[in-house]
C-alpha positions in Angstrom: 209.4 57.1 -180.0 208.0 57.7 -176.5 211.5 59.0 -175.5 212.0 61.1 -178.6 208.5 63.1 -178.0 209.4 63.5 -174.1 212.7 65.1 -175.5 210.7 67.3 -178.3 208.3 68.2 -175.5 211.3 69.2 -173.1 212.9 71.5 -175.7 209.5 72.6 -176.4 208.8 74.2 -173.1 212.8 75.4 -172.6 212.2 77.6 -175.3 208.5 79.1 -173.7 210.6 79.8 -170.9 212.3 81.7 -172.6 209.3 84.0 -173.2 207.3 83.7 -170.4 207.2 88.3 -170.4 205.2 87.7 -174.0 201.1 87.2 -173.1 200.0 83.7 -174.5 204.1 82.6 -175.4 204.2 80.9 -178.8 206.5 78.3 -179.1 208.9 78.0 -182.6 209.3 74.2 -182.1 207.4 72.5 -184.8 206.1 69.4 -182.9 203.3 70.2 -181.6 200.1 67.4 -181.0 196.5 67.8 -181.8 194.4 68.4 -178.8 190.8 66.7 -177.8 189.0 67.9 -174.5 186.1 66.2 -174.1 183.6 67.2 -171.2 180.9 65.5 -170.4 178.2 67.4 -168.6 177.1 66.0 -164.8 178.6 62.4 -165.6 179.0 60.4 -162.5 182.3 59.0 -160.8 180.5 55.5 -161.2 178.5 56.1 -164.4 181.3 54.7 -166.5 182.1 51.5 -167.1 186.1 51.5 -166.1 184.7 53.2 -163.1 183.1 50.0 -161.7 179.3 50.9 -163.5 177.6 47.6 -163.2 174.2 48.5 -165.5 175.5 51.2 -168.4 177.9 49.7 -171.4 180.1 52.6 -172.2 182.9 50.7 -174.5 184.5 53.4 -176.0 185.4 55.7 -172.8 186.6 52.2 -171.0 188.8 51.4 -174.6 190.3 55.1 -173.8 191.1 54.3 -170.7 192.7 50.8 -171.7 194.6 52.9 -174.3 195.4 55.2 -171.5 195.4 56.7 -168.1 192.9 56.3 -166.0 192.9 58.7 -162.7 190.7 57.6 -159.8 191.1 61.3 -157.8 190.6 63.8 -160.8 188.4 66.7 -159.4 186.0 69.3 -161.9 186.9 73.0 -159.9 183.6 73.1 -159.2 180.0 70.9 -158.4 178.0 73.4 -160.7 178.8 73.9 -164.3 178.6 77.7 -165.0 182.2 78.1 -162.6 183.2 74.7 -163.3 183.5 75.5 -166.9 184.7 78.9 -166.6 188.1 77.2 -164.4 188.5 75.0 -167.2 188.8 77.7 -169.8 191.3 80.0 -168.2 193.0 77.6 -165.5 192.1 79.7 -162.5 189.6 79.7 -159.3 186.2 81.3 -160.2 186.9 82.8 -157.0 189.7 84.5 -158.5 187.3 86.6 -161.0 185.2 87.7 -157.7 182.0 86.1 -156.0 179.2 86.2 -158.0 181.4 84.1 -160.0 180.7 81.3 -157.6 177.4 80.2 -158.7 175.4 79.7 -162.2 175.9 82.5 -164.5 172.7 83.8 -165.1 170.0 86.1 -163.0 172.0 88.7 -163.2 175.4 87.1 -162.2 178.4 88.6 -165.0 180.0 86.0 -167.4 183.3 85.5 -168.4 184.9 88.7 -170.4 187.4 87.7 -173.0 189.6 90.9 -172.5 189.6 90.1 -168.9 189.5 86.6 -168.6 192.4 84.8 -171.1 191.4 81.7 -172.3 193.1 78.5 -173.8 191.1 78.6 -176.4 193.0 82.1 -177.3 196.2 80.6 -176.1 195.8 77.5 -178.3 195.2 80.1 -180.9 198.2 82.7 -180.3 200.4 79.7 -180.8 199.5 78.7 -184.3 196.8 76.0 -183.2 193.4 75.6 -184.8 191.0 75.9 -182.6 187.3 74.6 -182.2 184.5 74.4 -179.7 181.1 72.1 -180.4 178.8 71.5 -177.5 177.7 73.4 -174.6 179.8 76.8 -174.1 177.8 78.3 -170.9 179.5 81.2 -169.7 178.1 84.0 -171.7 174.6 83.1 -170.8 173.6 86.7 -170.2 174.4 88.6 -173.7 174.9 85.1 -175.4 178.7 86.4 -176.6 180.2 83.7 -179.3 182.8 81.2 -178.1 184.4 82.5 -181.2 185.1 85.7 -179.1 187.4 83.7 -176.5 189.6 82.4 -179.1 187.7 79.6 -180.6 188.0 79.9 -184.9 184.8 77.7 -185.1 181.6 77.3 -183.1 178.5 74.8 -183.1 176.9 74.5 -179.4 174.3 76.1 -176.8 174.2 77.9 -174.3 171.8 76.8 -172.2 170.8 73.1 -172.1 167.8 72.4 -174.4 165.4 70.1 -176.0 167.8 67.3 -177.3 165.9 67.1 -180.6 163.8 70.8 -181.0 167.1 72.3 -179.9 164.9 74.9 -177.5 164.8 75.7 -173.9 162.5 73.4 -172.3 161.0 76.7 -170.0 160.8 79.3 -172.9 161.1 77.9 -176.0 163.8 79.8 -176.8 166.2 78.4 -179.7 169.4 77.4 -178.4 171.7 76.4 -181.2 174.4 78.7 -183.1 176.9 78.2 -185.4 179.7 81.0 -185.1 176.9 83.0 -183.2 174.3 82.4 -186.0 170.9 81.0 -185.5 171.7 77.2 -186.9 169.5 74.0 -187.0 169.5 70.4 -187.8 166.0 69.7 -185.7 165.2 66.3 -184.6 168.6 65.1 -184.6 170.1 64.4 -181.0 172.2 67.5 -180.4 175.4 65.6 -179.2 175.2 63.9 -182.7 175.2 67.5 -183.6 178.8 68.2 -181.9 180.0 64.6 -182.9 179.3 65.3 -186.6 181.1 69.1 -186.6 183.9 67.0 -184.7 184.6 64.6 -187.1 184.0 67.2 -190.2 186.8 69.4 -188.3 189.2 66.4 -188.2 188.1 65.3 -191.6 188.5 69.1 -193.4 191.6 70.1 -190.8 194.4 72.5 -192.3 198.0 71.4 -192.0 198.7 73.3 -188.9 197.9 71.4 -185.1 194.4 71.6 -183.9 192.5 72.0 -180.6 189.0 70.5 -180.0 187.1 71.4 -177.0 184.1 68.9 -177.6 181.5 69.6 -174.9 179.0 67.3 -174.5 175.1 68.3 -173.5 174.3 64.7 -172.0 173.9 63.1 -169.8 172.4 66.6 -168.2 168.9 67.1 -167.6 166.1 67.4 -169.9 166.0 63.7 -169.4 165.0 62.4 -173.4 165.5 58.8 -174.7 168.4 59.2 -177.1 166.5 56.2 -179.2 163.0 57.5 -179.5 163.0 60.3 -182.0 161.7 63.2 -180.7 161.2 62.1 -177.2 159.5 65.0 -175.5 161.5 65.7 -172.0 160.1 63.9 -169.1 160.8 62.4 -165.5 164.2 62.0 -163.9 165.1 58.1 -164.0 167.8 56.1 -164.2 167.2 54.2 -167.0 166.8 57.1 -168.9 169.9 58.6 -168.0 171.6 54.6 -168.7 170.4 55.4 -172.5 172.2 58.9 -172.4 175.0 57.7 -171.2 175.5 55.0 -173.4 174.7 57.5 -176.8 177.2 59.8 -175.1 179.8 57.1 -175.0 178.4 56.3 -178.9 179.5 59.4 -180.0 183.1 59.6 -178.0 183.5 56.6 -180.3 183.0 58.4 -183.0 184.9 60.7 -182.9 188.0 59.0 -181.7 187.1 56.7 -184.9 187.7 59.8 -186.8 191.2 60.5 -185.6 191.9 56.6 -186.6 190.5 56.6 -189.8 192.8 60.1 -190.4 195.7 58.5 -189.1 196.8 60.9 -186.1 195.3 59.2 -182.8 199.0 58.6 -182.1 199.7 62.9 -182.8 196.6 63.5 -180.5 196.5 64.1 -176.9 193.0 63.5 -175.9 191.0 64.3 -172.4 188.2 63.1 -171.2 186.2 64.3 -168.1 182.9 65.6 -166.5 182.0 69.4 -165.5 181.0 67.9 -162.0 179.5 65.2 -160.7 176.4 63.4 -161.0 172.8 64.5 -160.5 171.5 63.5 -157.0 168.5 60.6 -157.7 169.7 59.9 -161.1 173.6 59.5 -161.1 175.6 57.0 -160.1 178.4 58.3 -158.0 179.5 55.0 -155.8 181.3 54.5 -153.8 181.1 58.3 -153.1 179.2 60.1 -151.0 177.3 63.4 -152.2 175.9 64.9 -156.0 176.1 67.6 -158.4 175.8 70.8 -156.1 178.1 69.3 -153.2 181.2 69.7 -152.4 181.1 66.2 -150.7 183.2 64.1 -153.1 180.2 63.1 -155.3 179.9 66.5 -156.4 183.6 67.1 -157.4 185.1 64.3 -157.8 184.7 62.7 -161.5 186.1 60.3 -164.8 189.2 61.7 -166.1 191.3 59.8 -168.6 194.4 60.6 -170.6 195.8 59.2 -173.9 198.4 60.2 -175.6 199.7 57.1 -177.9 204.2 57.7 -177.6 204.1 59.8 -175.0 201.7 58.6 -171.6 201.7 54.6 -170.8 199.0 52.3 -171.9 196.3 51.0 -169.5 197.9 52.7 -166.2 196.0 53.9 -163.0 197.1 57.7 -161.7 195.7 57.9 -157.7 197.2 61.3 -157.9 194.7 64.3 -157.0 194.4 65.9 -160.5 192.0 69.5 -160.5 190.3 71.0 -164.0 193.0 73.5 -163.8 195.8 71.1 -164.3 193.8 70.0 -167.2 194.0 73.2 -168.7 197.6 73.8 -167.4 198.6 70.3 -169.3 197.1 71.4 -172.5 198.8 74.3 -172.8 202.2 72.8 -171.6 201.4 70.1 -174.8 201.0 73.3 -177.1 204.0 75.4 -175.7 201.7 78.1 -174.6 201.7 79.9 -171.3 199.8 82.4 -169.6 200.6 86.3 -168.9 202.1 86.6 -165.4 199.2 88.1 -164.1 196.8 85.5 -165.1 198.9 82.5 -163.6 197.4 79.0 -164.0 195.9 77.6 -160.4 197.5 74.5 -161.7 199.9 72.2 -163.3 201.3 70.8 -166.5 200.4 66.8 -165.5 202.7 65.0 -167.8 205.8 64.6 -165.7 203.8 63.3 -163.0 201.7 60.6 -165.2 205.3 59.6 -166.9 206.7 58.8 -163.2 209.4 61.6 -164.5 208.3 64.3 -161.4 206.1 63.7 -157.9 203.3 65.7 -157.3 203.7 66.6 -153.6 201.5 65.4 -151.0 200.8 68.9 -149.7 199.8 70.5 -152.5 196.2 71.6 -151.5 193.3 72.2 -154.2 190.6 74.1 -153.1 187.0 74.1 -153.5 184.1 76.6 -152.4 180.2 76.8 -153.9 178.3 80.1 -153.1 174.3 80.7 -153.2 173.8 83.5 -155.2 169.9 84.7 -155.4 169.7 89.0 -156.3 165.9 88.7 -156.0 166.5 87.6 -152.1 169.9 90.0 -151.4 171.6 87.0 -151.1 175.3 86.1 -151.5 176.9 83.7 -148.9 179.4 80.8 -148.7 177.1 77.7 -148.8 180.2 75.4 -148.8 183.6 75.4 -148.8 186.6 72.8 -148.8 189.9 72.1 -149.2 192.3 68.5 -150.0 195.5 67.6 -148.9 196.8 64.0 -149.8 194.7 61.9 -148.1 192.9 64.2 -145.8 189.7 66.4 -147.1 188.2 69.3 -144.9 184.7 70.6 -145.4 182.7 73.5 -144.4 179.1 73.7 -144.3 177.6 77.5 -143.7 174.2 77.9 -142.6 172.0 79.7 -145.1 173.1 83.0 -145.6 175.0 83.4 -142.4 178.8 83.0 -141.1 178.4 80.3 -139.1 179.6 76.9 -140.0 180.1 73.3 -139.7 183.2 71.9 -140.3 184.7 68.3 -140.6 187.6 66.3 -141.3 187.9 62.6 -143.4 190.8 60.7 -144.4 189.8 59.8 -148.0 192.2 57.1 -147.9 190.6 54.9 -145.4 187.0 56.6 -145.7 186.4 57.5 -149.3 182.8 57.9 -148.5 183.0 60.7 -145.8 181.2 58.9 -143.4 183.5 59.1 -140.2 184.0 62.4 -139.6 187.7 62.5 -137.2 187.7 66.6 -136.5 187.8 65.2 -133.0 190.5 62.5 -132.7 192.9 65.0 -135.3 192.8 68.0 -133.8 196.2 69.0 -134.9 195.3 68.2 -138.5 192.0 69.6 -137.9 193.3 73.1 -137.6 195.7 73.0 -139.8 193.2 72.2 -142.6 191.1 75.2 -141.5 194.2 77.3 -141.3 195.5 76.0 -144.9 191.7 77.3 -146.4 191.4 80.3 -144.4 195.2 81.4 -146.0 193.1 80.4 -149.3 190.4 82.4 -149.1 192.4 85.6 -148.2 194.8 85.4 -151.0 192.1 84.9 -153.6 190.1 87.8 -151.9 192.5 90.1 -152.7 192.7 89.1 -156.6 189.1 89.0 -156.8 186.7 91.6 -158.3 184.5 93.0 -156.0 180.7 92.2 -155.9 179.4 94.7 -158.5 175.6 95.9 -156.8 174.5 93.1 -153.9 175.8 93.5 -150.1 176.0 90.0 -148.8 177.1 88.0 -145.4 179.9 85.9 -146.8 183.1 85.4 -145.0 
């Protein structure tokens, strides 16, 4: 079976070849699988159970990843979730769409634009699929566009994160749920049982044709609520708070991957699981990382990411190969027989051969990583830190605030997977080369960027 679906797959993409001058390709062959993406939102590299988490019971994501593939070097694009998100979507750098895309979208800062900014929500679509977003959509935070406008047929989710059970921001008291851009409510009920239930009605009610879910999780994100006291008004940030989001998160996962069993198509279903970055500093559990949410130390972008795909991927397998968001969404739409228009190339790649043993990722294929500080009110718009990995070694810049100047260092991730011996000094030569490898980076994505619409800043 395995070999027949890798031979279906091949054919699959022979023929989007074939097409690649048509925007979004569609593929005629007729095996195509269901898709899940599930994102979590600031889970920790060591939050999860299969990831060494000694005091949180997550049995469901550590079943996936007994089912599956488990990948100790997957990396979100980005340690905030605004960009993070936005690379996910459309497979691309945010620092492709220009700088201001390099920091929260909101205060001013533009969202994504679905005539200018292609997503594989729209791809999945072109190609037949039906497509589906519940959970936290966050890119169109400014004139709250629908996620139904970026290719998505149906939407249940926020915008903003909000009052697990009142469903309103904790600062305004704004209301922050929508179906298909409509006002919608089901108050006091946990909003990730929210998503969970329009997950499992989608799979329950789905049409003949293949289906992608993009099922993005609010928790365990801040306001910190007790996901077994009803109504828990938000309160302080502990751990053993974030222990009880965790484990409802990992409830409904389970649920939902209950529902493709009881429907009979877990084995038609590629599903994904990840985080949007890392963990919250204080709250998270990140070990044996260094860093948090808002880094680009490895806390920050380094997170879970499991495959299954039941015929196709191995069972209960461990990937050490350095896998990015944009490979995520580069592997979906290989799995679909979708591509994107030449001029919106993914930033990444189609992960299958590599996880099958059938292709080798190179050792010197770089991902890159840089986090901006963004403030109008202040006239500010500088590089805060910027980064790039190649096999085992990791280079980081640190800028002073709102200035050129920098800090840089070098780690061998393979030996110091903590970044706590900084070897700039005794590997010069690789030293330089990193710097050089980034600097080449930034210049090519300057010149594809769009330009910062109404601030002056002092960014590289």
């Amino acid at each position: 079976m395995k070999k027949l679906i890798s031979l279906v797959r091949k054919l699959n993409m022979a023929l989007v070849t074939l097409t690649l001058c048509v925007p979004a390709a569609v593929s005629v062959a007729s095996e195509k699988p269901n898709v899940l993406l599930i994102l979590a939102d600031d889970l920790g590299y060591g939050d999860v159970g299969c990831y060494g988490c000694p005091d949180t019971k997550t049995p469901h994501m550590d079943k996936l990843a007994r089912d599956g593939v488990r990948c100790t070097d997957g990396y979100a694009a980005f340690p905030v979730c605004s960009p993070s998100r936005a690379a996910l979507l459309t497979g691309r750098y945010p620092a492709r769409f220009g700088p201001t895309y390099e920091d929260y979208f909101g205060g001013g800062v533009p969202e994504l634009d679905p005539v200018k900014h292609l997503t594989i929500g729209q791809m999945m679509k072109d190609a037949g699929y039906e497509t589906a977003c519940f959970g936290k959509w966050n890119v169109s935070n400014l004139n709250r566009r629908r996620a139904n406008d970026f290719g998505f047929d149906h939407w249940v989710g926020l915008h903003l994160n909000h009052d697990y059970y009142t469903h309103k921001l904790v600062r305004t008291g704004e209301h922050d749920l929508y179906k298909d851009g409509e006002p919608f409510d089901r108050e006091g009920v946990w909003s990730d049982t929210i998503f969970a239930d329009e997950a499992i009605h989608f799979i329950e009610n789905r049409k003949e044709k293949p289906f992608f879910i993009y099922l993005a999780f609010q928790a365990p994100h801040s306001p910190y609520q007790d996901p077994d006291k009803l109504m828990d008004p938000p309160g302080s940030k502990e751990r053993k708070t974030l222990i009880k989001m965790v484990e409802r998160l990992d409830l409904e996962i389970g649920r939902v991957l209950g529902a493709l069993d009881k429907e009979n198509i877990s084995d038609d279903t590629l599903v994904i699981l990840t985080s949007d970055n890392g963990g919250a500093q204080g709250v998270s559990r990140n070990f044996p990382l260094s860093g948090a949410k808002q880094s680009l130390l490895e806390g920050g972008v380094r997170v879970p990411l499991i495959f299954r795909w039941p015929g196709v991927l191995p069972a209960s397998e461990e990937s050490a190969v350095p896998i990015s968001a944009m490979d995520l969404t580069a592997t979906i739409a290989a799995a679909g027989g979708v591509s994107p228009p030449d001029d919106k190339a993914f930033d990444g790649i189609d992960m299958v051969p590599s996880l099958l043993g059938e292709a080798h990722v190179s050792e010197t294929r770089p991902l890159f990583f840089r986090r901006r500080d963004i403030k109008f009110r202040q006239n500010l718009n500088s590089i805060r830190q910027s980064a790039v990995r190649q096999g085992a070694w990791k280079y980081l810049r640190s800028y002073k605030k709102n200035n050129e100047k920098y800090t840089a260092t070098l780690f061998d991730l393979d030996n110091d997977i903590a970044e706590q011996n900084d070897i700039s000094q005794t590997s010069p030569e690789r030293f330089q080369e990193m710097s050089d490898l980034l600097e080449n980076w930034e210049s090519k994505v300057a010149k594809t960027a769009r330009p910062f619409p109404s601030v002056s800043g002092k960014s590289k």
